[in-house]
Each structure stands twice: as C-alpha cells, then as structure tokens.
C-alpha positions as CSV (number, residue, x, y, z in Angstrom):
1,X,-11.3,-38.9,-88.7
2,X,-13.1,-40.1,-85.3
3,X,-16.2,-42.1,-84.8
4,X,-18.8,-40.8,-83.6
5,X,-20.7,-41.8,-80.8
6,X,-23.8,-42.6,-83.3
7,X,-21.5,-44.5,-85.4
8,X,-20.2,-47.2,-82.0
9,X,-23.9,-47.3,-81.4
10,X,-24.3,-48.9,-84.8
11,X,-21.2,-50.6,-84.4
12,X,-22.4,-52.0,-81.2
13,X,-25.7,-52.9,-82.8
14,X,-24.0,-54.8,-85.7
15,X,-21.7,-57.2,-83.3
16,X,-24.7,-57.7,-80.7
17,X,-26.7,-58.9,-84.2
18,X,-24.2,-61.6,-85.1
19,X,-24.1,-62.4,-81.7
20,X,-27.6,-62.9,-81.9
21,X,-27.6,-64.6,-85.1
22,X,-24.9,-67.3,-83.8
23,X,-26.5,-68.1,-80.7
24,X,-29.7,-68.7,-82.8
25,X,-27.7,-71.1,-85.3
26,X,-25.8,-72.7,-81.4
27,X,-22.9,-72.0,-82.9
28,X,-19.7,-71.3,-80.8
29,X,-17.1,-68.1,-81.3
30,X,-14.7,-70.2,-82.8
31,X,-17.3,-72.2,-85.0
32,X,-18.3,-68.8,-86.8
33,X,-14.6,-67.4,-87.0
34,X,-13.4,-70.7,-88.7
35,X,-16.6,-70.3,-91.5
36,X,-15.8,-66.5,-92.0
37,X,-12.2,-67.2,-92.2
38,X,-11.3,-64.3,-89.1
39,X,-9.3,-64.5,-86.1
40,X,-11.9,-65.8,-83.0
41,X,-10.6,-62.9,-80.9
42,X,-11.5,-60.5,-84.1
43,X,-14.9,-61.8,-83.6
44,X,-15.1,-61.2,-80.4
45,X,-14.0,-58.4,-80.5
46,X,-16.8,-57.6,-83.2
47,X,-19.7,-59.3,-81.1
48,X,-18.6,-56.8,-78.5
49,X,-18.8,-53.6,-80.6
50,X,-15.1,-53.0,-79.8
51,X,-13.5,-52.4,-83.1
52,X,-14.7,-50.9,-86.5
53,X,-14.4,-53.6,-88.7
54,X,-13.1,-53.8,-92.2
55,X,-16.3,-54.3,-95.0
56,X,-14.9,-57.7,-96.2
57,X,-14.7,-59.1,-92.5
58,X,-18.5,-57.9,-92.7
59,X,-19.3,-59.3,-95.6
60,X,-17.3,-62.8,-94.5
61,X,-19.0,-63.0,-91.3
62,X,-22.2,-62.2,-92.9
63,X,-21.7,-65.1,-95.8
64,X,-21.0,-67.8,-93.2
65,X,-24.0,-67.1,-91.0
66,X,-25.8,-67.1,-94.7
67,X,-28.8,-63.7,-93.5
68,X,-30.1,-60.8,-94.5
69,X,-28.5,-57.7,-93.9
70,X,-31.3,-56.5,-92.2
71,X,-30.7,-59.0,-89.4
72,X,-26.9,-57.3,-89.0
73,X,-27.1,-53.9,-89.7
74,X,-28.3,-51.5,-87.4
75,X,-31.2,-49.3,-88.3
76,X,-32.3,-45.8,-87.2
C-alpha cells in the first residue's frame, strides 16, 4: 500500500523532532545512532523524513534521547 502524502508529512515531522531533540541534547548523528543501536545513515535518513521507519527503530531512537512522545510524534 502507498503512503500518503499526509502520512510523509508526519514522517517528516517525526525525523525533523529528533533532529530537534538531538541538537537540543549537542549530540552528533553518530552519538544518537550508537545509543539507539541503528546505522548513522538510518538516522539520517530518519532526521530527513526519507524512509518509513520500522516501530522498534522508533521506539530505540526514542529510548536513547530518553522524551516524551509528544516531543516526536507529529500531531494534527
């Protein structure tokens, strides 16, 4: 089934959060990849809203930045 363009607005929204929420922490790509146990080009590739990511790399990413949901996850 194909994503919608609502749904890679959200996705965007959610990379361009943990974006966010690393800068905030002056953290580096790689620094965050190595906590949440991903690739760094996954998570850049996730910062730039380019991929639909799997719920445990969510869930891993959003574990080793240690917020809310809220702060991630895109709301209409």
């Amino acid at each position: 089934m194909a994503i919608s363009k609502k749904e890679w607005k959200r996705i965007k929204v959610f990379g361009a959060n943990v974006r966010r929420e690393r800068v905030r922490r002056r953290w580096t790509q790689d620094q965050l990849a190595e906590k949440a146990q991903i690739a760094t080009r996954n998570l850049q590739k996730v910062e730039a809203g380019e991929i639909n990511l799997l719920l445990t790399t969510a869930f891993r990413i959003q574990l080793a930045l240690r917020c809310p949901w809220k702060r991630l996850m895109p709301v209409d």
